[in-house]
N, C-alpha and C positions, 0 to 999 in steps of 0.2 A: 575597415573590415570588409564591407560591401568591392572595395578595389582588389584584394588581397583574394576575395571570392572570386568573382569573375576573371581575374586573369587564372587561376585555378583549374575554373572550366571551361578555358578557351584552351590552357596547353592539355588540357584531358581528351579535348576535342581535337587536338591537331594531333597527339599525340594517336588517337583512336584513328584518324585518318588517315595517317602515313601508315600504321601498321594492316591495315583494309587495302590499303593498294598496291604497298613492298610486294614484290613478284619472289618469291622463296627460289632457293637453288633448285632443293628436290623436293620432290612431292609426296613423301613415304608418308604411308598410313594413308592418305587416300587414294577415292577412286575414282573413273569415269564407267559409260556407258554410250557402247557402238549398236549401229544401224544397220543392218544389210541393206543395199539400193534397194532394192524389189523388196521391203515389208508388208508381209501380211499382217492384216489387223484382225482377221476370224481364224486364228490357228486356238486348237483346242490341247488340253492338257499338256500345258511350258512347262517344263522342267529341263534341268542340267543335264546336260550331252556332255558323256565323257570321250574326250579328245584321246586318239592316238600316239600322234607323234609334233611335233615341233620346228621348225625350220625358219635360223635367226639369220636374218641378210648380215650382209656385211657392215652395212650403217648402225647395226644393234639399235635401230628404232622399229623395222620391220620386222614381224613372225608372219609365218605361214602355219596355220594348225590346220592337221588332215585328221579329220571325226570320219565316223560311218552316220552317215543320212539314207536317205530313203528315193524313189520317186518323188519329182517334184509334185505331181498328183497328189502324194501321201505325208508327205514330211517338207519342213521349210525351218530355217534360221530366224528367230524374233527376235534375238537381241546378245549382246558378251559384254558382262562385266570385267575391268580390269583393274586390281587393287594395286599398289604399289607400296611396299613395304620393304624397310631395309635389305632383306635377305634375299629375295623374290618378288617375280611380279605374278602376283597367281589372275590368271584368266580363267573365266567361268562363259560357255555359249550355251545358251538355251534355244530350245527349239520345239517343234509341238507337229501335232498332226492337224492337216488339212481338215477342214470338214468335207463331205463324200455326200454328194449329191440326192434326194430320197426322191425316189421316184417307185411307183407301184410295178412297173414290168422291167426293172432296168436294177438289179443288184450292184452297187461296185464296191469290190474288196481291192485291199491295198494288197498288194505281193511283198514276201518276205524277201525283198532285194536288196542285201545290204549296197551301198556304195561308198566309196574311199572322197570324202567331197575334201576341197582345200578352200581356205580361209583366209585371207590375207589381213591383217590388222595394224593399222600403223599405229606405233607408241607416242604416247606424248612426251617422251624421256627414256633417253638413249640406259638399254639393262644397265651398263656399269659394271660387270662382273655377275648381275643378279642371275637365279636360274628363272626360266619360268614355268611355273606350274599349274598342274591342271584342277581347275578350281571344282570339281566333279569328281575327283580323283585320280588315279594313279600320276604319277608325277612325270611330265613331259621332260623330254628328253634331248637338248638342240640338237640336230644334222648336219651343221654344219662349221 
């Protein structure tokens, strides 16, 4: 009985093993999370930046997504989630405003400048056909 146990919970254990390190074809239903090189750590109120438009290289691993940002003074990129699901890969970037300097004879206001900024983000798996959309809203559109 004691033999019949233990080899039991050895193929449980191998079993549990090989399926932890099996590498999956596609990765649908999860996600990751990108970086901008130059991360700020003191940006204030992050929330999701709805993205304009879309732009899929030829490799269908890279997009280009063009948002409206700010002065770098005023506005900066914290971080873009990227979910991958069957139908779509929806992208979400978040982003915040700067904190502004407090000084008693020195006021600084941010200007209302919008800017067209581009995003470059490489996939970790090639669309497939997926669209991708804008995890913020309105649904991006590829250009290419």
């Amino acid at each position: 009985m004691k033999l019949r146990r233990l080899i039991s919970l050895l193929l449980l254990g191998l079993v549990t093993l090989l399926a932890a390190c099996s590498k999956p074809e596609s990765r649908s239903g999860e996600s990751e999370v990108g970086f901008p090189s130059h991360r700020r750590a003191d940006l204030i109120n992050l929330e999701p930046v709805r993205w304009i438009s879309v732009h899929v290289a030829a490799d269908h691993r890279t997009v280009v997504i063009t948002y409206v940002g700010g002065p770098e003074s005023c506005f900066a990129l914290d971080h873009w989630d990227i979910a991958y699901e069957p139908a779509v890969v929806l992208v979400t970037i978040f982003g915040g405003l700067v904190p502004q300097p407090k000084s008693r004879h020195v006021v600084h206001t941010c200007v209302d400048e919008a800017l067209l900024e581009p995003l470059t983000i490489h996939l970790s798996e090639p669309l497939n056909g997926r669209h991708v959309q804008n995890g913020a809203g309105n649904l991006g559109t590829p250009t290419s």
